[in-house]
C-alpha positions, 0 to 999 in steps of 0.5 A, a space after each residue: 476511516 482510513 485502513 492500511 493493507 500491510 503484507 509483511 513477513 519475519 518482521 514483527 517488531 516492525 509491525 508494532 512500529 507501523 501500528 504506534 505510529 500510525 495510530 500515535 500520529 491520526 487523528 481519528 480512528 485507524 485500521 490496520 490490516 496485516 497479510 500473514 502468512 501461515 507459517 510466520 509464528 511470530 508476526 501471528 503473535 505479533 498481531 494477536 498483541 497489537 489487536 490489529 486485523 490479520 488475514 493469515 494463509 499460504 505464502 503467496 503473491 504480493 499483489 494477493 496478499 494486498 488484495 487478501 488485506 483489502 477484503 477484510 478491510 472497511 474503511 473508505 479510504 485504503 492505503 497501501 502500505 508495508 510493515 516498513 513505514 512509519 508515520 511521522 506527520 501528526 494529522 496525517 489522516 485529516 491530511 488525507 481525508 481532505 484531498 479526498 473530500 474536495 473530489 465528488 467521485 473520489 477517483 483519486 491517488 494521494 501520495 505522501 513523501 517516503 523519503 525515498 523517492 520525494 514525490 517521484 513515485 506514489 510507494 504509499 498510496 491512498 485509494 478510495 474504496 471506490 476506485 478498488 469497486 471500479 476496476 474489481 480489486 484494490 491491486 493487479 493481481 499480477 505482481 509477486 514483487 514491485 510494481 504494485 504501486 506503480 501501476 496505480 500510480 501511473 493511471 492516476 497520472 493518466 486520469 490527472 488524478 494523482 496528488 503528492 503531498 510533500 508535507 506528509 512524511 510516510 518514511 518507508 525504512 529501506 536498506 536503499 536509504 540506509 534506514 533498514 538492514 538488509 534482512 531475508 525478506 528483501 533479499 527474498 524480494 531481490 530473487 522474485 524479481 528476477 526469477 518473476 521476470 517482474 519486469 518483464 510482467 510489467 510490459 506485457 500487462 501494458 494494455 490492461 493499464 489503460 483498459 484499467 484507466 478507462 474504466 475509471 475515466 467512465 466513473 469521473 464525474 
């Protein structure tokens, strides 16, 4: 089974046009894990309804909120995703589970195309539990905006464990794209970055990166 850790915030319409179209598109079973926080009434509601997995608590980090969803989460396979997407792919789990399968220790990154970024960044990507019981959490706790992704993405490039599926469309509604408005929660996100110094963040933690790769390279068969 495969489980989407999804952070989200004032977005529950959103949350029911992730949660129908990935359960719309799978093949088999799908579980859906939002990250809420305590004083989002709404997205509460919204969860409630849908019948999905909620880790509700005080608002923090981006990097805690994925790691907070990963807890709760029992699948094998683990995406992170958000409560932008919508999956467009019919059988995109089979999709998945096979790139997964033909790995024996599945240190593996899957990525499928966000409309965004046509393979140039893993936005959306599938680990195998194994890789969060590896490096000890499915994210770096470090990160209250970006960079989460990046951070997987760049390991599993090192390790040559990286795959992009350009057939697996995982469309991630931006205001970048011109696909979504440009709401509170992004120009919530806008300010982290800077105040965060995010950037900033990322270059320092440079160590841990490959410190982090090591691990895994030792868990390769």
């Amino acid at each position: 089974m495969i489980s989407l850790l999804m952070p989200t915030r004032g977005r529950p319409h959103n949350m029911r046009d992730v949660t129908f179209s990935a359960r719309d598109t799978a093949v088999g079973e799908v579980e859906l894990c939002f990250a809420i926080d305590d004083d989002d009434e709404p997205s509460i509601e919204m969860a409630q309804t849908l019948h999905v997995k909620a880790v509700v608590g005080p608002r923090h980090t981006l990097s805690a909120c994925y790691n907070d969803a990963a807890e709760v989460a029992t699948g094998d396979l683990l995406m992170g995703c958000c409560d932008s997407v919508l999956f467009l792919t019919p059988g995109w789990d089979e999709m998945v589970q096979a790139e997964f399968d033909r790995v024996p220790d599945k240190i593996l990154l899957v990525f499928g195309d966000d409309e965004i970024h046509h393979g140039g960044g893993a936005t959306l990507p599938f680990l195998h539990r194994r890789w969060m019981e590896v490096v000890g959490r499915f994210y770096a706790p470090y990160f209250s905006a970006e960079y989460v992704d990046t951070w997987c993405h760049e390991i599993a490039k090192s390790l040559g464990r990286a795959v992009y599926l350009p057939n697996l469309i995982t469309q991630h509604r931006h205001p970048l794209a011109g696909t979504a408005p440009m709401d509170k929660t992004h120009e919530e996100r806008m300010a982290r970055i800077v105040d965060d110094d995010v950037a900033g963040t990322w270059l320092r933690t440079a160590p841990e990166r490959l410190a982090e790769a090591d691990l895994l390279r030792a868990a390769m068969s």
